[in-house]
TIGU-234778 format. One record per residue (C-alpha): x, z, y. Coordinates in steps of 0.05 Angstrom, whole numbers, plus 5000, padded with zeros to 4 digits. Each point is the difference from the previous one (the first is absolute). Layout:
BEGIN
> xx:zz:yy
> X:Z:Y
...
END
This chain:
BEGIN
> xx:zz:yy
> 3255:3853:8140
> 4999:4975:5069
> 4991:4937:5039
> 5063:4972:5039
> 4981:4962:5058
> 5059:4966:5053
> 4983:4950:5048
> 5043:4961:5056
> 4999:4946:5050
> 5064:4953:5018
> 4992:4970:5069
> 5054:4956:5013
> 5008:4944:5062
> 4922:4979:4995
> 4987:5007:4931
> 4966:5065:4967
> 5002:5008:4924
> 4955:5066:4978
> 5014:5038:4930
> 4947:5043:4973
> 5021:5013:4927
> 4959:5066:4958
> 5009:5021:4927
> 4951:5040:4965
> 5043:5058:4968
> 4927:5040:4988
> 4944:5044:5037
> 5033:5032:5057
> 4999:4947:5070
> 5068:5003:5026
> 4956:5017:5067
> 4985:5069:4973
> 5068:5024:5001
> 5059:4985:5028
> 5076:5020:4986
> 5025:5030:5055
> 5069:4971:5010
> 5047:5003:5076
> 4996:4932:5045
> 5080:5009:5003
> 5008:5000:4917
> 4951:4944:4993
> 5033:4953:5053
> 5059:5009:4958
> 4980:4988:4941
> 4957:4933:5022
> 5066:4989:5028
> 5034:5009:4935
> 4957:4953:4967
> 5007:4945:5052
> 5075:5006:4987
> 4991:4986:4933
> 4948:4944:5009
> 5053:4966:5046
> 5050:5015:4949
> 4954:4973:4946
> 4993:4936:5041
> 5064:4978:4986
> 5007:4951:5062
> 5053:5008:5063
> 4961:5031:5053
> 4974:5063:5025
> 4924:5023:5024
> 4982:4982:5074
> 4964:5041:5043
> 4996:5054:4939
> 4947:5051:5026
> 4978:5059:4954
> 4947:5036:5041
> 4939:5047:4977
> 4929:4990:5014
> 4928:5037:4989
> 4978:4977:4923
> 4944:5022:4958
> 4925:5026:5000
> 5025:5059:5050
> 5043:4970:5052
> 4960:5020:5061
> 5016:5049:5045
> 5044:5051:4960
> 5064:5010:5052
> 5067:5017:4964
> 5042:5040:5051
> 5063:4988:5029
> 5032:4944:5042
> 5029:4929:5000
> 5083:5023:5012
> 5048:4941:5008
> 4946:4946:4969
> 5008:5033:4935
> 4952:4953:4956
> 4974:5070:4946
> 4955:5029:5059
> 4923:4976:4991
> 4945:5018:5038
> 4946:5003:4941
> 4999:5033:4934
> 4995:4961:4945
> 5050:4951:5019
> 5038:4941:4967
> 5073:4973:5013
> 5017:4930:4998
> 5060:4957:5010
> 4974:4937:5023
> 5055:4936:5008
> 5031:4933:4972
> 5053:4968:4983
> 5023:4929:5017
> 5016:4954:4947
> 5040:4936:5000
> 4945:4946:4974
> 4928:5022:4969
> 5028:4976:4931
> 5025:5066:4994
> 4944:5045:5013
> 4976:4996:4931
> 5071:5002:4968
> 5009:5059:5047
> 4935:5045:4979
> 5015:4980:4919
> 5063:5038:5009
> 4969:5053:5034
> 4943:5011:4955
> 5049:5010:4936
> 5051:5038:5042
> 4942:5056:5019
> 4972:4994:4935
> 5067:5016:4967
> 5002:5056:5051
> 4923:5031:4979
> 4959:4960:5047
> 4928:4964:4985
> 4979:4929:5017
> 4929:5007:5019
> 4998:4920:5029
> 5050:4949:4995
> 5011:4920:5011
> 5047:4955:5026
> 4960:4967:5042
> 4973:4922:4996
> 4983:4950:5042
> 4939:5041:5019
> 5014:5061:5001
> 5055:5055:5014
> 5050:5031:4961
> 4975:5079:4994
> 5040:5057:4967
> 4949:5062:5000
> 5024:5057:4962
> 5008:5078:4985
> 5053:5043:5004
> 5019:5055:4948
> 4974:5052:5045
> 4925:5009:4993
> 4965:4963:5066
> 5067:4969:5033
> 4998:4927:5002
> 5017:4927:5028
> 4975:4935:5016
> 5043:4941:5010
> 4972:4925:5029
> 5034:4946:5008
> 4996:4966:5076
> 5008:4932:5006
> 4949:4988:5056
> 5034:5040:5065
> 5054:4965:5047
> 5079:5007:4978
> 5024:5013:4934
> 4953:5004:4937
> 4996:5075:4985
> 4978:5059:4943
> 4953:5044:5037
> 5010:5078:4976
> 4950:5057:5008
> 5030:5073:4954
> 4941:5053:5008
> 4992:5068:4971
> 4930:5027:4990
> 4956:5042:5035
> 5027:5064:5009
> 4990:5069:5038
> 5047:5032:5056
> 5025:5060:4982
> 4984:5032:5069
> 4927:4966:5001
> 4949:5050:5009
END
């Protein structure tokens, strides 16, 4: 058994929400080994699942600013160079091996009543569709609505906040990550 570890942060206008979420599948740290897995493929595929997270959400409007970039993750991120170079912006080339992909946005939503009407229908959509809740409420006066939760595919996850504390229109904050993975052209 292994341990599946995924972690993201959400900055949005001034307000950064962190997710940290591991589950204890046995022995093995997920730091020991990693899948080895091509930036390109796992954009698309965080992209896939912010499409249906969107979808899920049930509410007119579309991601702003939608931004699904790598980054170093892990115990080994330091200095291990993964050849090749940044063509046309393309978002799949990383500098570091092990990496992560994230899509990191919001959407806008009409009044903060319908954050948590919003994430209740998301949480039974992806569950109908394989997915885990890991955290979940509605929010209250005191605190935020959260949807934290695990896709079907071992160490792919997201985290959803409600924002009700930035300028302009009340939003659902959305961070998709995949986990830790390997280049295939890392040395």
């Amino acid at each position: 058994m292994t341990k599946m570890k995924w972690c993201g942060s959400l900055i949005v206008s001034l307000v950064v929400l962190s997710g940290c979420s591991s589950v204890k599948l046995g022995g093995l740290m997920a730091e020991e080994k990693y899948s080895i897995a091509h930036p390109k493929d796992v954009a698309a595929k965080v992209g896939r699942y912010g499409k249906e997270i969107l979808d899920g959400l049930a509410i007119e409007g579309k991601f702003n600013n939608p931004n699904i970039s790598p980054s170093p993750c892990g115990s080994e991120y330091n200095a291990k160079r993964v050849p090749g170079r940044n063509l046309d912006h393309e978002t799949w080339w990383v500098g570091h091996s092990p990496y992560s992909e994230a899509l990191i946005t919001y959407v806008e939503v009409p009044s903060a009543a319908v954050i948590g009407e919003a994430l209740t229908r998301l949480k039974a959509a992806l569950e109908g569709a394989g997915w885990r809740t890991v955290e979940f409420g509605t929010g209250s006066a005191t605190s935020q609505a959260v949807l934290r939760i695990a896709a079907p595919e071992e160490g792919y996850g997201a985290v959803l906040q409600g924002i009700t504390t930035v300028p302009g229109s009340p939003r659902i904050g959305v961070n998709v990550s995949s986990p830790c993975l390997r280049h295939p052209e890392a040395e």
